[in-house]
C-alpha positions in Angstrom: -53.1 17.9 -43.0 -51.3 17.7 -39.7 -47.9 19.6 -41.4 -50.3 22.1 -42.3 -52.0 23.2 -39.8 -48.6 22.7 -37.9 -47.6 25.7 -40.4 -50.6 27.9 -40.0 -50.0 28.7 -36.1 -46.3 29.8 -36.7 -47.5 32.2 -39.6 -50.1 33.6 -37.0 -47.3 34.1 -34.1 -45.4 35.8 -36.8 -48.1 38.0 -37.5 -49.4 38.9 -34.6 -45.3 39.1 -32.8 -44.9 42.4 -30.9 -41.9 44.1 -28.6 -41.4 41.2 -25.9 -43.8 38.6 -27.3 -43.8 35.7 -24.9 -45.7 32.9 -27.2 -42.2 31.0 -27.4 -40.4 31.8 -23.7 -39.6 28.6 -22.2 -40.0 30.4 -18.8 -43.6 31.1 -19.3 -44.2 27.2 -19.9 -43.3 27.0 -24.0 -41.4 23.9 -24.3 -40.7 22.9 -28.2 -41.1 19.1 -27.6 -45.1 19.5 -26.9 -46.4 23.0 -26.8 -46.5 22.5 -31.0 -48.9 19.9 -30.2 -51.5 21.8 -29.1 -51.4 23.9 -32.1 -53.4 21.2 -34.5 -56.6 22.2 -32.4 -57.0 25.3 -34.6 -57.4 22.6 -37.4 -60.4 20.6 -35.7 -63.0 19.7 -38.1 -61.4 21.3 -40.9 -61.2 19.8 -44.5 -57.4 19.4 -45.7 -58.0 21.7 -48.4 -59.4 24.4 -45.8 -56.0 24.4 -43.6 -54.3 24.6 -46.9 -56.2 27.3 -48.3 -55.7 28.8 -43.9 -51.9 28.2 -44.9 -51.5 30.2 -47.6 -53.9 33.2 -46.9 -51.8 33.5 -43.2 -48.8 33.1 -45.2 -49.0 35.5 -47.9 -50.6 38.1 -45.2 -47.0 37.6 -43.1 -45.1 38.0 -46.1 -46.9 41.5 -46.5 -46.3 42.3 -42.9 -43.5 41.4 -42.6 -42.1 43.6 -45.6 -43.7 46.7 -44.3 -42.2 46.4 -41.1 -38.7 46.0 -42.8 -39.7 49.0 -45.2 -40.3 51.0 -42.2 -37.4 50.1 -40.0 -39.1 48.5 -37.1 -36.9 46.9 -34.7 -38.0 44.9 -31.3 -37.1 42.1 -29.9 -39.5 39.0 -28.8 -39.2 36.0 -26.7 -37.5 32.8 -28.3 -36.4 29.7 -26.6 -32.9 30.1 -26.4 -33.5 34.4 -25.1 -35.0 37.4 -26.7 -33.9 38.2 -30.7 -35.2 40.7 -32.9 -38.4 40.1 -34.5 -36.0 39.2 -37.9 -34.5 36.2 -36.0 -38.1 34.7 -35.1 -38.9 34.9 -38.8 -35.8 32.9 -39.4 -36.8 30.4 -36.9 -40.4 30.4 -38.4 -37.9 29.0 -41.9 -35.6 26.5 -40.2 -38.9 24.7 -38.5 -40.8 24.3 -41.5 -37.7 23.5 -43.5 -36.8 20.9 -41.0 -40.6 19.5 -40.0 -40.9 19.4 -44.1 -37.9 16.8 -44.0 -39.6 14.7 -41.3 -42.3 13.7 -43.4 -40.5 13.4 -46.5 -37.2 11.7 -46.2 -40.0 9.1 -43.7 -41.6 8.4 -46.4 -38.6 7.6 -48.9 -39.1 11.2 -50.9 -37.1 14.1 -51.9 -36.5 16.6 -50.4 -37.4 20.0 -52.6 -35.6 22.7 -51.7 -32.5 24.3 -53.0 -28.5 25.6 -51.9 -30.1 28.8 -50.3 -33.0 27.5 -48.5 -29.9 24.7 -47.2 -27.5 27.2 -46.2 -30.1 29.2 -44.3 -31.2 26.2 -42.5 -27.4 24.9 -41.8 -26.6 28.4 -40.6 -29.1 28.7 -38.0 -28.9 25.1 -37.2 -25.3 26.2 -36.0 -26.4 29.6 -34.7 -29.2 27.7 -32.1 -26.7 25.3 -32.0 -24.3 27.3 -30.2 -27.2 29.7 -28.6 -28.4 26.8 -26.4 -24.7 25.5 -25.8 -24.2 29.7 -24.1 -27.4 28.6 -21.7 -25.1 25.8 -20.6 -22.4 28.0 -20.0 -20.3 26.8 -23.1 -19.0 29.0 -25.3 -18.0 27.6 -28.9 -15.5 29.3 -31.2 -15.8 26.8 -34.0 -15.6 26.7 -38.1 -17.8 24.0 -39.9 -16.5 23.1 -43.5 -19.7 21.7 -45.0 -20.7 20.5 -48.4 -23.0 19.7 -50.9 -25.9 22.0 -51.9 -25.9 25.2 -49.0 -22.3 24.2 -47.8 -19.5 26.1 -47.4 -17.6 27.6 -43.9 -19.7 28.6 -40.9 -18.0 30.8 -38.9 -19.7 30.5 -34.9 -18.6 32.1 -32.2 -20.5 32.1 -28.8 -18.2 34.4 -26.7 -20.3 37.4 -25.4 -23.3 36.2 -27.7 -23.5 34.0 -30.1 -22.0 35.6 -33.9 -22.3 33.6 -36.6 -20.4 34.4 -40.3 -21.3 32.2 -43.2 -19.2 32.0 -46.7 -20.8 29.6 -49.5 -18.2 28.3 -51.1 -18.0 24.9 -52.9 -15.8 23.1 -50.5 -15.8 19.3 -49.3 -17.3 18.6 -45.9 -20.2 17.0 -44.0 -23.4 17.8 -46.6 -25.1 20.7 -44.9 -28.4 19.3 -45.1 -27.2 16.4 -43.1 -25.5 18.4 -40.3 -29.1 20.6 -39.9 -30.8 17.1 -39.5 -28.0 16.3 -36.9 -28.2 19.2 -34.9 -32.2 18.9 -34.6 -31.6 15.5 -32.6 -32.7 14.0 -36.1 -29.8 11.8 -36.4 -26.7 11.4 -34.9 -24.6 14.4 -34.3 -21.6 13.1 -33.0 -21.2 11.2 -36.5 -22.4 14.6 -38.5 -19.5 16.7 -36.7 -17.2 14.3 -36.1 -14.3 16.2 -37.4 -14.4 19.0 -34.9 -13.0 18.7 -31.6 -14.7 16.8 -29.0 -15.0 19.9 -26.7 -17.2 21.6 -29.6 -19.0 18.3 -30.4 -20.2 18.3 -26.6 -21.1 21.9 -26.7 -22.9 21.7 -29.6 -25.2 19.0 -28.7 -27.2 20.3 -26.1 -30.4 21.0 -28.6 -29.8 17.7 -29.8 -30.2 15.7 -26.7 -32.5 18.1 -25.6 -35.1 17.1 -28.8 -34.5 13.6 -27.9 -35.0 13.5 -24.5 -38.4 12.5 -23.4 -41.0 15.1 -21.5 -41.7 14.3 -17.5 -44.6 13.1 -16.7 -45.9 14.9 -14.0 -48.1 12.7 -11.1 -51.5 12.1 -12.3 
């Protein structure tokens, strides 16, 4: 129940997304760690199978939405955490969440994983992409290539000089699985091991988001 309802406020945010949306600025209080949270309260009182049946009405409407804005060429750009992206990037984000929130209740419980080499490499390549978005915040700029493997591998291309380009071939090529490196660089396990073969100046800059999912929210005075 909880992964659902998790689900059903991202498709809404989608939906309702609009030139400058603000729902996910960090400097109008959004902070990934917690704000989330607050989200299950749209499921209060509800039966499982009503936030499931919530999921996939609010999924299949952004689905609909979102084609028609691509049909008619809309571009604007809204609020993320990292700075503002076109409305395209935040449904990306919507993909790498789920994809990743989907593995921390899965591989906890000893189950697969089902998704497949697309679905990986999308997940891997913006895994790299807010990667090195957060690392520009610091004032890092990585020029990097990732050789990863296994299903959704291949090379990632990033470069973060005068904003953050990222150029992704899928090729079958040895490396780091891909799946593993997005785990990594969501703080879900240890990066420095996932990307050990790049230099140490790109490990560092690339585990700002990391650290940043790991490292506990202040408590302000009661």
């Amino acid at each position: 129940m909880t992964s659902s309802a998790t689900c059903a406020t991202p498709n809404a945010i989608g939906i309702a997304a609009d030139a400058d949306d603000g729902t996910l600025d960090v400097a109008a209080g959004y902070d990934p760690r917690i704000t989330p949270r607050g989200w299950l309260t749209a499921s209060a009182g509800e039966s499982p199978g009503a936030t499931l049946r919530r999921l996939v009405a609010t999924s299949e409407e952004l689905m609909v939405l979102a084609r028609d804005r691509l049909a008619k060429g809309r571009r604007f750009d809204v609020h993320l955490p990292y700075g503002l992206m076109d409305w395209t990037v935040l449904m990306l984000h919507g993909f790498w969440d789920s994809w990743i929130h989907e593995r921390d209740i899965l591989l906890a419980r000893g189950a697969d994983h089902p998704t497949n080499g697309d679905a990986t490499a999308y997940a891997a390549a913006y895994g790299v992409f807010i990667a090195a978005a957060v690392a520009s915040m610091f004032g890092a700029q990585v020029r990097e290539t990732l050789t990863l493997g296994g299903d959704g591998g291949g090379i990632f291309e990033v470069d973060g000089r005068g904003g953050v380009t990222l150029t992704v071939s899928r090729v079958t090529t040895a490396g780091p699985p891909a799946a593993e490196v997005a785990d990594a660089l969501a703080g879900r396990s240890d990066i420095a091991a996932a990307i050990e073969g790049l230099p140490a100046r790109s490990r560092a800059a690339l585990s700002p988001l990391a650290d940043f999912f790991n490292t506990p929210v202040e408590q302000g005075p009661a």
